[in-house]
C-alpha positions in Angstrom: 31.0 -26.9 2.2 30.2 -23.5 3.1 32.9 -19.9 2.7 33.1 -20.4 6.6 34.7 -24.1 7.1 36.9 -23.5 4.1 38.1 -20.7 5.7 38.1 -21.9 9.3 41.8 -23.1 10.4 42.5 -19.6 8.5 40.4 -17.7 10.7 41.2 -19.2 14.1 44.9 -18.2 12.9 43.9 -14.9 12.6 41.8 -14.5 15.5 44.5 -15.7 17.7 47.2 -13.1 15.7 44.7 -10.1 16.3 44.2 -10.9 19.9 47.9 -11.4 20.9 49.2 -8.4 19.1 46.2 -5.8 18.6 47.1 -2.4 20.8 45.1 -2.0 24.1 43.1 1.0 25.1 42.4 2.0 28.3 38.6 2.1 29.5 38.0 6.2 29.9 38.8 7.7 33.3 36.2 9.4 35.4 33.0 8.5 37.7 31.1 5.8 36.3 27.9 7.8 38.1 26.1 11.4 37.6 23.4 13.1 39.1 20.8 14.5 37.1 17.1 15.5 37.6 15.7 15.2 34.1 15.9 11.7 33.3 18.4 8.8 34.5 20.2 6.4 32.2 21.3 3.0 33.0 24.1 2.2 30.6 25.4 -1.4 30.4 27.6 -3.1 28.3 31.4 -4.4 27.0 34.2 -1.8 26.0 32.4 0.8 24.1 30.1 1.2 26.9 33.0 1.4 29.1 34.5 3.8 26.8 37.4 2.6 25.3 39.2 4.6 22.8 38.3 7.8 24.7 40.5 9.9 27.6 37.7 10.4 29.5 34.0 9.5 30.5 32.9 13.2 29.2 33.5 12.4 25.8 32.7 8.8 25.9 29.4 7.0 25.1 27.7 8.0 28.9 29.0 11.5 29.0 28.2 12.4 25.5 24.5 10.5 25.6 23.7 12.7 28.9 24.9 15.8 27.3 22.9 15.2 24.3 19.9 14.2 26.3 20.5 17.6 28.8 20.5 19.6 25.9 16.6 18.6 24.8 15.6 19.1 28.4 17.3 22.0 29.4 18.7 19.9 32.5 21.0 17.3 33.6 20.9 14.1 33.1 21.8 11.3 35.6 23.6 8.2 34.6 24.8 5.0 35.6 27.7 2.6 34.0 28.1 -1.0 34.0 30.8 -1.7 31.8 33.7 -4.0 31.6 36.1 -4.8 28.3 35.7 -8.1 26.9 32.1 -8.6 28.2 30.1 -10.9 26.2 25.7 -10.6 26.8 25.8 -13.1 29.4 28.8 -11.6 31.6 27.4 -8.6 31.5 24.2 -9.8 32.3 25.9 -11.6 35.4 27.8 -7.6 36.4 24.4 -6.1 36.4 23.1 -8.9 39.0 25.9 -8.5 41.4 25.7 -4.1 41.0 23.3 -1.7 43.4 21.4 -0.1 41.0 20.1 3.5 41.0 16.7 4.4 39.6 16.5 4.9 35.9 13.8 5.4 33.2 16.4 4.4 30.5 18.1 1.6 29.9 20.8 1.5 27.2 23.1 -2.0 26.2 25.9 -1.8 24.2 26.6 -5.4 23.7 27.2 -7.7 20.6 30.8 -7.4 19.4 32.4 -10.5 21.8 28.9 -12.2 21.6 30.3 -12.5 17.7 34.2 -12.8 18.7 33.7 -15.5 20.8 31.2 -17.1 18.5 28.3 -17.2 20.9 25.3 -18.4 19.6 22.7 -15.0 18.7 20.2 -16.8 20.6 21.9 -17.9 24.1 23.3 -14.2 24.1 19.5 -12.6 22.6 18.5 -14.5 25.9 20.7 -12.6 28.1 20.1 -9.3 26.6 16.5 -10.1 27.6 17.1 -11.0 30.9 19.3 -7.3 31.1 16.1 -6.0 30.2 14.1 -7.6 32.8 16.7 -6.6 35.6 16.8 -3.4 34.8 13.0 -3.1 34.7 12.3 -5.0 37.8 15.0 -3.1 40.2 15.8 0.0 38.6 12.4 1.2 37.2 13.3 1.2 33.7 10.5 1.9 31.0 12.5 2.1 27.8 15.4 -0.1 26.7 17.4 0.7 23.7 20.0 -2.0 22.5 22.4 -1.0 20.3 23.5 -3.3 17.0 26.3 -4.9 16.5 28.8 -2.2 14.7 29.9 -3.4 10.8 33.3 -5.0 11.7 33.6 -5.8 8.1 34.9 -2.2 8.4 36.9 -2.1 11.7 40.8 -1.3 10.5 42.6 -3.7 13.3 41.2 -6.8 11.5 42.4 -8.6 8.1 40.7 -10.0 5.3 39.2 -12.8 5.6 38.3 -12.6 9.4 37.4 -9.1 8.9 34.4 -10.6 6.1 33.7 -12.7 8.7 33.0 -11.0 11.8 31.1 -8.5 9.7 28.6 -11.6 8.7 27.9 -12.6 11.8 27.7 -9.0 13.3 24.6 -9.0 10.5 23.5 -12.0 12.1 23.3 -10.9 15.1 21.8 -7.7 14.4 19.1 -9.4 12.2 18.0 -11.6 14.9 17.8 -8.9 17.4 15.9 -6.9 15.4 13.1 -9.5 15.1 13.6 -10.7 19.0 12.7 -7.3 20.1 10.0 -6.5 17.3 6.7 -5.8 19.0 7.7 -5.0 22.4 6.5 -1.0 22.8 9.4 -1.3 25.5 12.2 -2.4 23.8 13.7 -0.9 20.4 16.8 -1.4 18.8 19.8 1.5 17.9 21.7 0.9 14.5 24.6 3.3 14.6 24.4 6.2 12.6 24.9 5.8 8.3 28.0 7.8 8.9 29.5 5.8 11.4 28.2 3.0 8.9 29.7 4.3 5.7 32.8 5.6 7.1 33.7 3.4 10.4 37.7 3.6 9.8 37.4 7.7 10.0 35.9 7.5 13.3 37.9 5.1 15.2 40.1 5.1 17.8 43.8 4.8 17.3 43.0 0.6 17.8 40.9 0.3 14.9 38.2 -1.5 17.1 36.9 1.2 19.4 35.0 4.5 18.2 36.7 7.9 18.8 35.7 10.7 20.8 34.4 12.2 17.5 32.6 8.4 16.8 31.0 8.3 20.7 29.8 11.7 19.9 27.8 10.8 17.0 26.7 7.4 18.0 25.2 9.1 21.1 23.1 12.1 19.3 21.9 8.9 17.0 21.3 7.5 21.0 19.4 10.5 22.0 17.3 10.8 19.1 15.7 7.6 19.9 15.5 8.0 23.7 13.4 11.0 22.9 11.1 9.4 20.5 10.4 6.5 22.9 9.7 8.8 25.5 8.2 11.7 23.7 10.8 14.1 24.3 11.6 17.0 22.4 14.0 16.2 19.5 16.8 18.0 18.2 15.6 20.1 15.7 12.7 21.3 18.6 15.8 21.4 21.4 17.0 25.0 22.6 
């Protein structure tokens, strides 16, 4: 019998525990739109997307991605956001269908984390992530598509030992099989968060112990930039004025 069923009337105790008394974030004030003339972003995805654990969208995943982006160009840098906490691949997948989208050359998905929660299977919500992809290229013009990973929850604060273990496995999962779903496609590419946002998750997290920072969006999205600007050819940071 594997670590998983042993533990598994242990876990669903847990997992009910966490979700009934973990602390609640607000998603981060502000427009969830921005003009810009160098490039355009489409940025879809569950609570970190939407920017949990921040005050505002300026110092969230979107605002601190465009910044970061603006600064390599030398000018602004349009976004859109479809976000909602608690989205899973597939819901979010169903929120892009039903928005208006704006042109975009980007597309960026931060999407994984309920996909392992709610213990959908990597390949129903590797499906939908696809799918995302193929929205986003066939009505807003997108040419590039960076998904992010699946962050290490074996490290997120809010949840206890064993679940914590858990979640952390099947966040590797996850990650693993996107990695090799993607592999090949000159479109497509795949973000792992930074080493230090790796190494030392608990330092950079919001209050909740689930949601980045301020200080964790704004790393995560210079890690973002970085490979936005390789996939396009843009100038990197060490060449940015």
């Amino acid at each position: 019998m594997t670590p998983e069923l042993l533990l598994g009337p242990l876990l669903l105790w847990q997992g009910r525990r966490v979700r009934a008394t973990a602390l609640r974030l607000p998603e981060a004030a502000g427009p969830r739109t921005a003009e810009g003339s160098a490039l355009r972003l489409l940025i879809v995805g569950d609570s970190s997307a939407a920017g949990v654990g921040a005050a505002h969208q300026d110092e969230a995943l979107a605002g601190r991605l465009a910044q970061a982006l603006a600064a390599r160009l030398g000018r602004p840098v349009g976004w859109q956001l479809v976000a909602t906490s608690g989205h899973s691949s597939e819901q979010a997948l169903a929120a892009l269908a039903a928005t208006e989208l704006a042109p975009a050359d980007v597309l960026v998905t931060a999407l994984g984390v309920n996909d392992v929660v709610d213990r959908v299977a990597p390949l129903q919500a590797l499906a939908a992530l696809e799918r995302i992809h193929a929205l986003a290229t066939e009505r807003a013009g997108v040419r590039l598509s960076v998904h992010c990973a699946a962050p290490p929850m074996q490290q997120f604060p809010l949840l206890p030992q064993p679940l914590r273990w858990f979640f952390g496995r099947q966040a590797a999962r996850f990650n693993a099989a996107l990695t090799s779903s993607v592999a090949g496609q000159a479109s497509r590419r795949v973000l792992h968060l930074p080493e230090e946002m790796q190494s030392n998750a608990a330092a950079l997290m919001a209050e909740d112990g689930f949601h980045p920072s301020p200080a964790g969006y704004a790393l995560w999205a210079e890690a973002l930039a970085d490979q936005i600007a390789s996939g396009l050819g843009l100038p990197c940071r060490s060449m940015a004025t």
